[in-house]
C-alpha positions in Angstrom: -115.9 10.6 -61.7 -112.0 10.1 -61.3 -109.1 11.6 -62.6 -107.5 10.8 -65.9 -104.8 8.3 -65.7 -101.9 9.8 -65.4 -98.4 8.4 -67.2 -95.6 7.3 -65.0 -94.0 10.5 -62.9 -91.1 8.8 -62.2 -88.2 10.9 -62.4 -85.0 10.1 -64.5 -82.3 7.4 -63.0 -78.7 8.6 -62.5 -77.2 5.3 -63.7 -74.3 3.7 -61.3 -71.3 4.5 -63.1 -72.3 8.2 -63.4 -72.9 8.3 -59.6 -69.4 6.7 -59.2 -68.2 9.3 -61.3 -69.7 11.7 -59.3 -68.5 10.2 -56.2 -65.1 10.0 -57.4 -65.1 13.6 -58.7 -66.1 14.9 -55.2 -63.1 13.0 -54.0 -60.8 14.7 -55.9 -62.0 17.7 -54.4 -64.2 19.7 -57.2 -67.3 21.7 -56.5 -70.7 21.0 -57.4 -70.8 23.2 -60.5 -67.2 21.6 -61.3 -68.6 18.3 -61.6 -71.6 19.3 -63.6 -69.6 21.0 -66.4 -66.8 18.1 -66.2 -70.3 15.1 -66.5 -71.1 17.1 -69.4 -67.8 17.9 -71.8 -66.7 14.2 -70.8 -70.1 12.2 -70.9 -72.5 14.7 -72.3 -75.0 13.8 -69.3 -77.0 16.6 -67.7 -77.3 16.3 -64.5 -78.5 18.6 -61.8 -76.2 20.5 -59.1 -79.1 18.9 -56.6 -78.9 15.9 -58.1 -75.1 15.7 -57.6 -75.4 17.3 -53.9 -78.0 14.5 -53.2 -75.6 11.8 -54.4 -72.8 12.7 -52.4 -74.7 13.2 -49.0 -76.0 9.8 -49.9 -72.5 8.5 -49.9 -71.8 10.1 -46.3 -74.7 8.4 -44.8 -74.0 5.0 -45.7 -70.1 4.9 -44.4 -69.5 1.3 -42.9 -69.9 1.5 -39.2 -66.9 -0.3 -37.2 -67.8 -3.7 -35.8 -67.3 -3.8 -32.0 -65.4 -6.2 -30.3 -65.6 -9.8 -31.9 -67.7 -12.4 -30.0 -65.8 -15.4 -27.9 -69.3 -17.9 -28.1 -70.6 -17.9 -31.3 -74.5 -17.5 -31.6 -74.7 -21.4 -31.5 -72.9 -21.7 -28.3 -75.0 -19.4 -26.8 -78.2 -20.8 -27.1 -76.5 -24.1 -26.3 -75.6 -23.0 -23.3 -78.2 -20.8 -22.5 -80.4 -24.3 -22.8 -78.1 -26.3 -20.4 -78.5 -23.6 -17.6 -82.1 -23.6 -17.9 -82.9 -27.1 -18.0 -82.5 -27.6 -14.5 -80.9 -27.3 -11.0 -77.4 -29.4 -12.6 -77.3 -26.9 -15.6 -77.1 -24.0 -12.9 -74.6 -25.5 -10.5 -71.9 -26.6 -13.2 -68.5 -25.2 -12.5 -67.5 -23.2 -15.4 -64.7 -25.8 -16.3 -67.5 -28.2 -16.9 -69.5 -25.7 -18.4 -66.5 -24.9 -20.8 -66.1 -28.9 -21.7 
């Protein structure tokens, strides 16, 4: 015997502009309980002071990690050359000027 079927448990879905209201809020440099009291005179959305702490460490976490220094060969090039070295004792002693060509 198994368990009744249960309806979905899914919980409610903080839509995008809210969370970039909430983001934007934070920003400007109000608390948690600020923003909750400002979502609901302005919007008239309810949302939890967890909900809105959630949000904002999930904006901290996903901060755009500096590229390192941009490649001289592209992927391409690589593998191309890569292939030349490898195919044989001609490929390995190739001056780097002919290499370059």
């Amino acid at each position: 015997m198994s368990s009744p079927a249960r309806g979905p448990t899914r919980k409610s879905h903080i839509k995008t502009p809210t969370r970039v209201r909430i983001r934007t809020y934070d920003e400007m440099g109000l608390t948690q309980r600020e923003i909750v009291k400002k979502l609901i005179e302005e919007r008239g959305v309810s949302v939890h002071q967890s909900t809105i702490s959630r949000i904002i460490a999930s904006k901290r976490s996903k901060r755009i990690k500096p590229k390192g220094k941009e490649r001289k060969l592209s992927e391409r090039a690589v593998r191309y050359v890569t292939r030349l070295i490898r195919q044989g004792w001609f490929g390995r002693r190739m001056t780097y000027q002919r290499l370059i060509k």
